[in-house]
N, C-alpha and C positions, 0 to 999 in steps of 0.2 A: 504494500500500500504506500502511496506515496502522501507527501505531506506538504500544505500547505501556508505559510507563516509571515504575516507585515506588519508593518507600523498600523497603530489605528486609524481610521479616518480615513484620510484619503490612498493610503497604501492596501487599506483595505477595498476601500469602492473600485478599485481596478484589477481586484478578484470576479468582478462580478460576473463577464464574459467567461474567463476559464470555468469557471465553476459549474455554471449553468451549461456551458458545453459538453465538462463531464458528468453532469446529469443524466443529457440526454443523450452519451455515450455509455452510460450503464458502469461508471465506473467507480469503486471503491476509492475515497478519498478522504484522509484528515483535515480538515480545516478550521483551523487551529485563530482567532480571532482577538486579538488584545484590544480591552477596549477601555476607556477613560479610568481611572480609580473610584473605588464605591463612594467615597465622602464628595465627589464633583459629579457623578453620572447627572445628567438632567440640567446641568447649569451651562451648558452652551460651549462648556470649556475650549481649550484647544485640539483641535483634529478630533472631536465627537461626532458621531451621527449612530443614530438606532440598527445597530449591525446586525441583530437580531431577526429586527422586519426584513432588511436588505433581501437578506437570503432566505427568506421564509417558503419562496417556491422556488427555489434554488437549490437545498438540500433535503436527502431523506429522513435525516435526522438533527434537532439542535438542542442544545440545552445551553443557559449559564453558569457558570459556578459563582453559588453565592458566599461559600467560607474556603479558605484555602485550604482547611482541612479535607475537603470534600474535592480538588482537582483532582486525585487519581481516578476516585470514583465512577466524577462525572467522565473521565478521561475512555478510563475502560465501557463503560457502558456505549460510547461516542463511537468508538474504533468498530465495537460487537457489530451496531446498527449501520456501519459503513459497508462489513461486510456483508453483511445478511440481507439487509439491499438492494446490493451492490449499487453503491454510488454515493456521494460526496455528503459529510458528516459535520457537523459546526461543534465546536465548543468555543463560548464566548469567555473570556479571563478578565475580570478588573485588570489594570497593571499593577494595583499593588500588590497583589496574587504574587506575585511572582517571583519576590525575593523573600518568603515568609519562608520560615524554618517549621516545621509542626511535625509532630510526632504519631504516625499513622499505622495501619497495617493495610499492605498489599492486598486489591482485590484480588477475586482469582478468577482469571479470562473464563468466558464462557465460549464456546466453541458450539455453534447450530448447523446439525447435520439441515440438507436441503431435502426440502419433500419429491417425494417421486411419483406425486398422479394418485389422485380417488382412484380405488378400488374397481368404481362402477365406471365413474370415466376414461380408464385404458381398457375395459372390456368391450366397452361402446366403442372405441377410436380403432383398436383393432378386429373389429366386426364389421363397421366401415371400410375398412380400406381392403380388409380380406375380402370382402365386395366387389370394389370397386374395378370398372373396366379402364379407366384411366386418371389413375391416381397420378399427385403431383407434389413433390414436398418444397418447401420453401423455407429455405434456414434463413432464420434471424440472428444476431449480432450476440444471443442464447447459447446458439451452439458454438460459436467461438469462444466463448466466455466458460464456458462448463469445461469440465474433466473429461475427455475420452466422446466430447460430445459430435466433434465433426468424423468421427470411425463410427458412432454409434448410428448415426446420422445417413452412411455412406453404407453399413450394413443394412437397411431399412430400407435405403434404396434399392439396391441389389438386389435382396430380396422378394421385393415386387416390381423391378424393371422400370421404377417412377422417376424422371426425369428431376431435376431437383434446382430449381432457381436461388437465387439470393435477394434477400433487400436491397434498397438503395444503399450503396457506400458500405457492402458488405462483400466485395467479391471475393474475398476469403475466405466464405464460410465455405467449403468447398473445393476440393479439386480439380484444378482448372485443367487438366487432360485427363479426367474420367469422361468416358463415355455417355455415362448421365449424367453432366455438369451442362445445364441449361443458361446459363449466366445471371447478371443481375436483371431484377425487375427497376422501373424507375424513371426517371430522366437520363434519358440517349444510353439506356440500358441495352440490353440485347433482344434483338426480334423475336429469335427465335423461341426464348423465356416466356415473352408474352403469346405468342400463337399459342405453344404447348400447353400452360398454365390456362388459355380461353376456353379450352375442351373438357379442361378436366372436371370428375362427379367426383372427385375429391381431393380437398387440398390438405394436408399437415400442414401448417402455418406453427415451425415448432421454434422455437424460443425468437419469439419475435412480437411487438404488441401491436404490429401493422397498421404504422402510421400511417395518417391520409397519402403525403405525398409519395412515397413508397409503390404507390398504387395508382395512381395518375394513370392515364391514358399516354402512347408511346407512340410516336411512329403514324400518326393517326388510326392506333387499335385502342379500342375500349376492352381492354384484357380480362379483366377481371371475373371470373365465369358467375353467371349470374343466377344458375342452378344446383353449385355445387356444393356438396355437403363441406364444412369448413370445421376443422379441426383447429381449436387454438389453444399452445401449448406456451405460457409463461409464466413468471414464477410469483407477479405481482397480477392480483385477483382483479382489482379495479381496472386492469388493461381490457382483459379478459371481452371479448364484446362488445369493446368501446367504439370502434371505429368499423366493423363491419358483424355483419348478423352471425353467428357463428350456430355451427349443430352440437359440436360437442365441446368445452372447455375444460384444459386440464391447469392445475396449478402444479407448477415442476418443475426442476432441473431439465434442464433440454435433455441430456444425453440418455438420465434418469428413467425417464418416458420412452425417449426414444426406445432404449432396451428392454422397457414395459411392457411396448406395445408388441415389439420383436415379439418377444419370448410367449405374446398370445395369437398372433396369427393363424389363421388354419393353414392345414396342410397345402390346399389348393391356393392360396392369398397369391394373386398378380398372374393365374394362370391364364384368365382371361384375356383374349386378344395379345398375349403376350409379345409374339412377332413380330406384330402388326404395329403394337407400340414400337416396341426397338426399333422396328424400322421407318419409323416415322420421326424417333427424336435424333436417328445418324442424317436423313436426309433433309429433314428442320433446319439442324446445326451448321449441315454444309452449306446448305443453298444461302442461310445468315452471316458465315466467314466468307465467302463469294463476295455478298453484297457490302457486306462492312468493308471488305477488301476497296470496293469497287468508290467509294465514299470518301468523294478526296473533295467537297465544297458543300457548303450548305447552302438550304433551299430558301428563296423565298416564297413570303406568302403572296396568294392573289392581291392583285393592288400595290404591292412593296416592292422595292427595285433595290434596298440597300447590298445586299449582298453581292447583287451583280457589279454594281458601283463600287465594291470593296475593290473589286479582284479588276476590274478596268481601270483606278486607283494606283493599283498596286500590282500588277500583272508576273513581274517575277519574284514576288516574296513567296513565300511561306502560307500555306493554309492550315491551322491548328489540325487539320485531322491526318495531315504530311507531318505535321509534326509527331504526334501519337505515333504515326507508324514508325518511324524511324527511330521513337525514343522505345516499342516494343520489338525492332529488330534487336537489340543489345542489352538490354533490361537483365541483368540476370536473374534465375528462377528463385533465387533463395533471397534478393533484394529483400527488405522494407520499404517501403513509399508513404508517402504520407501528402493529402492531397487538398486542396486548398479550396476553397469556397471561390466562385466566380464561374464563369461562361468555358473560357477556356478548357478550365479543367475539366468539366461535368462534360463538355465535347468528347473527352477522352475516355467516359464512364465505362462503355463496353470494350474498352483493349484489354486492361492487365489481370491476368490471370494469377492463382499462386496454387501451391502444390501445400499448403500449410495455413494455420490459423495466427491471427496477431500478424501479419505481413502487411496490411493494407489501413493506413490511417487516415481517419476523415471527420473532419466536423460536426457530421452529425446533422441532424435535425434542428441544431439549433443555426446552424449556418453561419459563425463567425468570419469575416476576413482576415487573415496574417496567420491562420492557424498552421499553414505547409511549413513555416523554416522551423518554429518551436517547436513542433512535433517531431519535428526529423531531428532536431539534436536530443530531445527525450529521445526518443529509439536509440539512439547509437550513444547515449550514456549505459542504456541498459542492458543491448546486446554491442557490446565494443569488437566483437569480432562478425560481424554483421554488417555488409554493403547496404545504405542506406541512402534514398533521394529523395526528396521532396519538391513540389510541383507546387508554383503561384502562376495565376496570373499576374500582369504589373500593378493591378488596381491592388487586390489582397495584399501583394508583396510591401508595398509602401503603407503598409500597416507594421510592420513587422521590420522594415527593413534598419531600425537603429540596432535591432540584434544582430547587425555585422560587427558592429563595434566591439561586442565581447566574444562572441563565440571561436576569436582569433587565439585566445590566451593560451599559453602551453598547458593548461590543466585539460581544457577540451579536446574534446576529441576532432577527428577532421570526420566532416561530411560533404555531400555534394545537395546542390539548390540549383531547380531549374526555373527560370521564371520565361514565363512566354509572355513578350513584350508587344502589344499595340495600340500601345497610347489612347487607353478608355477604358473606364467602366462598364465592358459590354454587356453583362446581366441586365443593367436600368439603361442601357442604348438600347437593347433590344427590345425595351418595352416604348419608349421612344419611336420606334419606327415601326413598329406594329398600330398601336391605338393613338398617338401623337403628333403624327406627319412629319418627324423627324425633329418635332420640339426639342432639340437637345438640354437639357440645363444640369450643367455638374459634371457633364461625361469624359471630358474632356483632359487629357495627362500632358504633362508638361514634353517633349518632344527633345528639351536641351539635356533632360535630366540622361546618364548611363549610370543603369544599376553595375555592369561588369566594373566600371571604372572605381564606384563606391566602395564594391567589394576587393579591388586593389589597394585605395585607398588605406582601405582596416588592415591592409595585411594580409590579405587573403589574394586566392588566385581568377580572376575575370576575366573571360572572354565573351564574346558574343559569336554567335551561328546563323548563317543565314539561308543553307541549304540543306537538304534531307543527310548528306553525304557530311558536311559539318557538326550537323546535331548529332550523328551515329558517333563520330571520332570525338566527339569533346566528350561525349559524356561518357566513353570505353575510359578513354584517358583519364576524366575524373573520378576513375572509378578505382583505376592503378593509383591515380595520386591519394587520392582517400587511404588506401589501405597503406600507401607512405606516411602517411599523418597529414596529410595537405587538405583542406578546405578549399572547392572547388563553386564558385556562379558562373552559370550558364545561362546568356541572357538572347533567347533567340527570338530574331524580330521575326513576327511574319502577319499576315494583313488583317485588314477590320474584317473578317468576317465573322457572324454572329449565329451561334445555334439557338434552339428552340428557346421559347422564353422559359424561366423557372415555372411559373405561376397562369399560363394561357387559361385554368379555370376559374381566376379571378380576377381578370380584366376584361371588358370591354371599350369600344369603342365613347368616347364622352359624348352627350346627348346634351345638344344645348337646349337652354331653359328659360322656358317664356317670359317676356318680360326682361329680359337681362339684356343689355349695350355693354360695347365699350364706351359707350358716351355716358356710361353709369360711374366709370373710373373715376377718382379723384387721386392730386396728389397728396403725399404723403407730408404733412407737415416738420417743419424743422423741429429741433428743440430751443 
């Protein structure tokens, strides 16, 4: 478990993005809060604010300590409910707390085995599926998280020949050259996922709480099968149902269940059609690596012309999805990546495949920007013998990017950062040129700025890429320099073009409103 720790007040309020991000990445975490001493709480003091509310749908757990007798207490109790959880845990300290001397005895850790599925509810789920003519399983960010849970996972599939998808910003959960690895579901996720996953009478939807966006429509497929019986298997009850109608719910250990369900199967479970699947999810998958092959521009919509105008713009750069391929010709299989919030990246949702769990780092649901360079130097604190890259686009990276400044120092380790440079904001451009007529406001990157030159600047190594053939060789090389100890930016320009928007299910078009001018406008008076 890792641990979190700042100054009160304002060193605290800039916890507030990581926190909530590993929320809604499901992750176990101390977060550890100093806050005013008990004789000044309330009186406005210096660097005060209510750190308690702050974080109140932020963590799964919080408590204050009110005597300093009582911090181990509240301490272990804090830790327990981080893991049990899983995910990020408060305890709030006076500061005068913390230089007290007191004379206590040691809690003694509790330790919570996890449940492993109602009794009735894994006899229901594998009755359903021993049924089912085209069963589909869909690992959530559950089975990467559990013990033994992506083999428990992979035997389950196996067993009934059921193709097996991922969530969004999960394509880990899974092996990406098994035969039934359908890819992720999601934004600019994989076709093939969605076709297969539209037929099926039944889903496992196992450790996962199947967020809305998760489930979006792709590609223009409305996937989501609208008959099928819906198995949901997570470990927190209130997810359970929340977000789509379910037939049967389990509370559980993803792996737990999974081998529940296994060990009740009938003898005949996935006999049905059996071929007919198999050979429908090898020729699915082909005809989808074909077309993603074949997917080197994005489209526009009826009415919109931006994209063509990128690339008549800019005729010999770089297309983000020329990028993707060239950074998945040389990517190695055993890499970390860790992958950043913005347009560019989510373009590249359906390339990277991994043969392991814990490989693939992603923001999450809560969609932070600057999350790609921080996360890749967490990874390679924690596996130091481990090739690690992380992926910005330039908007996220200029979140992020004064952590060149330190990640130079001889205690760190060396990594490599890729950032794909085209001067915008494309996630809010691309909503711009869909429902706003090219309104631009804000989109716009400064064009003098070079991240490679900044990342020299620190000490560190910069270059910039500008061709499919550049992007392969810089980043093999930054990959030999990394395991030298060298810190490696790679900063490859390549043009405006802009994928799907995030959010097409909640925008439309603006509808003007009666009554209203600009001759209604007024200025804005001085002070």
């Amino acid at each position: 478990m890792s641990m979190m720790i700042a100054q009160n007040g304002p060193g605290i309020t800039n916890f507030v993005t990581p926190v909530k991000t590993a929320y809604w990445n499901h992750t176990p975490l101390l977060l550890v809060t100093p806050q005013a001493a008990n004789k000044t709480i309330g009186q406005g003091g210096f660097q005060e604010v209510e750190q308690m509310a702050l974080f109140q749908d932020m963590v799964c757990y919080q408590e204050e300590v009110r005597d300093p007798t009582r911090v181990a207490e509240v301490l272990d109790r804090v830790i327990a409910n981080a893991h049990r959880f899983s995910g990020p845990a408060q305890i709030n300290i006076p500061r005068d707390m913390f230089t007290q001397i007191v004379d206590i005895n040691l809690p003694t850790m509790i330790e919570f085995e996890l449940p492993s599925g109602g009794e009735m509810a894994l006899a229901e789920a594998a009755k359903l599926l021993s049924a089912a003519k085209s069963p589909v399983i869909l690992n959530g960010a559950g089975v990467v998280l559990a013990a033994g849970g992506i083999a428990a996972s992979m035997a389950l599939a196996e067993r009934l020949d059921a193709p097996v998808c991922c969530g969004y910003q999960h394509n880990d959960a899974f092996p990406g050259s098994h035969p039934l690895f359908a890819g992720p579901l999601g934004y600019n996720g994989s076709k093939a996922g969605m076709q297969l996953i539209q037929d099926a009478d039944v889903v496992l939807a196992l450790g996962t709480r199947l967020n809305p966006f998760s489930t979006l429509p792709g590609y223009g497929i409305d996937y989501w099968p609208k008959n099928a019986k819906i198995i949901q298997v997570d470990l927190k009850p209130e997810r359970i149902g929340l977000t789509k109608a379910v037939t049967v719910g389990i509370v559980g250990d993803a792996a737990k269940v999974a081998n529940g369900i296994m060990a009740q199967l009938s003898a005949t479970a996935g006999d049905t059609d059996r071929a007919q699947r198999k050979a429908r999810i090898a020729s699915t998958k082909a005809a989808w690596d074909v077309e993603l092959e074949a997917m080197t521009h994005e489209e526009d919509d009826p009415g919109t012309t931006w994209n063509e105008r990128a690339r008549e713009a800019k005729p010999d750069w770089l297309s983000p999805r020329m990028v993707w391929r060239a950074i998945a010709s040389v990517m190695p299989k055993e890499a970390i990546i860790s992958s950043d919030i913005g347009n560019n990246c989510a373009i590249g949702n359906a390339y990277p495949t991994f043969e392991e769990g814990r490989k693939y780092l992603a923001p999450g649901l809560f969609g932070p920007c600057g999350y790609g360079l921080p996360a890749v130097v967490g990874a390679k604190i924690g596996c130091p013998d481990t090739p690690v890259i992380g992926f910005s686009g330039d908007g996220a990276f200029g979140i992020a990017v004064t952590e060149l400044t330190a990640i130079g120092r001889d205690e760190w380790p060396a990594i490599t950062m890729v950032v794909l440079r085209n001067y915008q904001w494309g996630a809010e451009k691309r909503n711009s040129t869909l429902w706003f007529d090219d309104n631009f406001v804000g989109t716009e990157l400064d064009e003098n700025v070079n991240y490679a030159g900044i990342a020299n600047a620190c000490g560190l190594k910069g270059v910039q890429a500008r061709t499919m053939d550049e992007v392969s060789n810089a980043l093999s090389q930054a990959l030999v320099d990394q395991a030298a100890g060298k810190t490696t930016l790679i900063e490859i320009l390549i043009n405006q073009e802009l994928g799907d928007p995030f959010r097409r299910d909640a925008m439309k078009n603006p509808v003007q409103v009666a009554g209203i001018s600009m001759d209604d406008m007024r200025p804005q008076k001085g002070a």
